[in-house]
ZALUMGU-284051 format. One record per residue: x, y, z of N, C-alpha, C in turn; residue in three letters. Coordinates in steps of 0.2 Angstrom, whole numbers. Layout:
// residues N
  n.east  n.north   n.up  ca.east  ca.north  ca.up  c.east  c.north   c.up  residuo
       X        Y      Z        X         Y      Z       X        Y      Z      ALA
...
// end
This chain:
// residues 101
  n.east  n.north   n.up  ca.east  ca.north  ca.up  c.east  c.north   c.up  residuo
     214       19    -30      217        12    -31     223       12    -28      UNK
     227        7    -27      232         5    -23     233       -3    -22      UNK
     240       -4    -20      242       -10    -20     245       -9    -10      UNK
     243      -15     -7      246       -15      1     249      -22      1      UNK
     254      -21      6      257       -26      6     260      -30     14      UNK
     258      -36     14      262       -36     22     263      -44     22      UNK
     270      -46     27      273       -40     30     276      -39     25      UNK
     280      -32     27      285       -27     25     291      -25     30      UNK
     297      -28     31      300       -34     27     295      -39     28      UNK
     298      -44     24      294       -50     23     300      -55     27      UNK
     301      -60     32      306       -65     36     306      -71     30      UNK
     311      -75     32      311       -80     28     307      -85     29      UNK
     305      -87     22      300       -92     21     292      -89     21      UNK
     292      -82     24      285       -80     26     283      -77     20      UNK
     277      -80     17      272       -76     11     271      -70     12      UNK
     271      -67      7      269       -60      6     262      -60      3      UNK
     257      -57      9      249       -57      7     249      -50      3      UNK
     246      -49     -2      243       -42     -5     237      -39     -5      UNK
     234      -36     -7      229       -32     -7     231      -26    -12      UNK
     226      -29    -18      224       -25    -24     216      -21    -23      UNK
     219      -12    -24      212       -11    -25     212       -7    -31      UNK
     208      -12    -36      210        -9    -42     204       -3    -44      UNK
     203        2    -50      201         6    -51     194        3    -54      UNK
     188        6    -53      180         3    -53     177        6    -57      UNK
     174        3    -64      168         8    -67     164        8    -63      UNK
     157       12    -65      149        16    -62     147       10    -59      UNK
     148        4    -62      143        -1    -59     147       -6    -53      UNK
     152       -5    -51      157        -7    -48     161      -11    -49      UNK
     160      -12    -54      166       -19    -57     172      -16    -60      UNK
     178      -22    -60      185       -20    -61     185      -17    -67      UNK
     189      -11    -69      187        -7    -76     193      -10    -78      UNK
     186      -16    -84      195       -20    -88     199      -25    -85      UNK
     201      -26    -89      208       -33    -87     215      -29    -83      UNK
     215      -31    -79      223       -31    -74     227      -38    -76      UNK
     234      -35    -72      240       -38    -72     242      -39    -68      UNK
     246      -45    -64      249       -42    -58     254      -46    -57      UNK
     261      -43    -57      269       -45    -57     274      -44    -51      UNK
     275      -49    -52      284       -47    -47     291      -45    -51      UNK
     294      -41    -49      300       -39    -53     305      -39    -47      UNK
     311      -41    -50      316       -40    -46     319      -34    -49      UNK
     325      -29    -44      327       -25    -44     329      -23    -50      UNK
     333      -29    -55      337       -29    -61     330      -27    -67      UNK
     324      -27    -67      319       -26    -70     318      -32    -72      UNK
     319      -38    -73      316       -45    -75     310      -47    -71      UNK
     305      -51    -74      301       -52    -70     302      -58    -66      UNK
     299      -59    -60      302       -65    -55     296      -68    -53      UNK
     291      -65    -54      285       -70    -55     277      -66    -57      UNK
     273      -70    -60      268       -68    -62     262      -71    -56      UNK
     259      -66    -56      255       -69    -51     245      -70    -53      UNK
     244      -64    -54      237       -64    -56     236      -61    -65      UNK
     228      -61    -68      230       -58    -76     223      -61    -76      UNK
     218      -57    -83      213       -58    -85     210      -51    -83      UNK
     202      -53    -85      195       -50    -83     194      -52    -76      UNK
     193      -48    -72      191       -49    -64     183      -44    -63      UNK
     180      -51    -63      172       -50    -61     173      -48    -51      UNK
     175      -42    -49      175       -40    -41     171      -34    -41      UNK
     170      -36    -35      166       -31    -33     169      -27    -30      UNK
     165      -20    -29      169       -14    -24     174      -18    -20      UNK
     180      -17    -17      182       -19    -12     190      -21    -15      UNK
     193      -27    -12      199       -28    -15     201      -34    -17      UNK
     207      -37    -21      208       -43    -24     212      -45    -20      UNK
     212      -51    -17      217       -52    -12     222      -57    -17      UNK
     229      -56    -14      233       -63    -18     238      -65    -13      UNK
     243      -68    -14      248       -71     -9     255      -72    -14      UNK
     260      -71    -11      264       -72    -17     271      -78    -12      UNK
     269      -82    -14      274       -88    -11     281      -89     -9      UNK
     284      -82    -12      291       -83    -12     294      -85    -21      UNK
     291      -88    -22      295       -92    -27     293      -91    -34      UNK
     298      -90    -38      300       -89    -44     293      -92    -52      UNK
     294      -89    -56      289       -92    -61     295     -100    -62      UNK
     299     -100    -62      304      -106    -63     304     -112    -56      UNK
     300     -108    -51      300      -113    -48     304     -114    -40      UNK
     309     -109    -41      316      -108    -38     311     -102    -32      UNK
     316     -102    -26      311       -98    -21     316      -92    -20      UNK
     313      -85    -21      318       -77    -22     322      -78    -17      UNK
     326      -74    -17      332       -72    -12     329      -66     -8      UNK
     334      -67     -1      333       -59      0     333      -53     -3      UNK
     330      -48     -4      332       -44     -8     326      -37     -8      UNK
     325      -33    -11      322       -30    -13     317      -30    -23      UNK
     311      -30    -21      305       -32    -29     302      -27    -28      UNK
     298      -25    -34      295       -21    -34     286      -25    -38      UNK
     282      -26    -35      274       -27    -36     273      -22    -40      UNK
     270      -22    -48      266       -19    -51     260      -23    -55      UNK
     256      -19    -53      249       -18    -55     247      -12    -60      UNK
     245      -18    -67      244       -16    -73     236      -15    -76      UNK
     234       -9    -78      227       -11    -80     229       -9    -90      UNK
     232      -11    -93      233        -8    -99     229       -6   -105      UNK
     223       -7   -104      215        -4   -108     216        3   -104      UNK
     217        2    -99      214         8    -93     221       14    -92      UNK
     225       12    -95      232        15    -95     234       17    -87      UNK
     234       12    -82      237        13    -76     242        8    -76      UNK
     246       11    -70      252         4    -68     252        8    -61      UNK
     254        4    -54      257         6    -49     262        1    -48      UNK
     266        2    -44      273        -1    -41     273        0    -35      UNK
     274       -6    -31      275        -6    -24     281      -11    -22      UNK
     285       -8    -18      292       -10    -17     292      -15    -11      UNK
     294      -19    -15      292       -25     -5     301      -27     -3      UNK
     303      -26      2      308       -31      4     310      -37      7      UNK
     312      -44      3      313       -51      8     319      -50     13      UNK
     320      -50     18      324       -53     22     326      -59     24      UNK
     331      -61     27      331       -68     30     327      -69     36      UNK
// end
């Protein structure tokens, strides 16, 4: 399983598309409820992005992350880190994305 991300940097204004591929039980389906956050550097969360039971098939969760803050506000340049939580399943991965101007 893994998290991909592009681009990487990210230019200003340009969305950061993901690609979740989370870990599968025998019959293909996502094992369990996922999570999936943005964290800025400081450890705060900077935006929430996906959450629940996810009925997917083999393959991956796509999402987009628009820049902007759970408050609304649109992130600065900077460095975040992307984690993806399966917490039934006891996994997390973290991926480091940078925005530039």
């Amino acid at each position: 399983w893994g998290i991909r991300a592009w681009p990487v940097p990210s230019g200003e204004r340009e969305p950061v598309e993901l690609a979740l591929e989370p870990p599968l039980d025998a019959g293909g389906q996502v094992a369990g409820d996922f999570v999936v956050r943005v964290y800025g550097v400081d450890g705060r969360q900077v935006r929430f992005l996906a959450s629940g039971a996810q009925s997917v098939v083999v393959g991956e969760v796509r999402m987009r992350w628009d820049r902007r803050m759970d408050d609304g506000g649109e992130a600065r340049p900077g460095v975040y880190f992307v984690r993806a939580e399966a917490p039934s399943r006891g996994w997390r991965l973290d991926r480091r994305l940078v925005l530039i101007r």
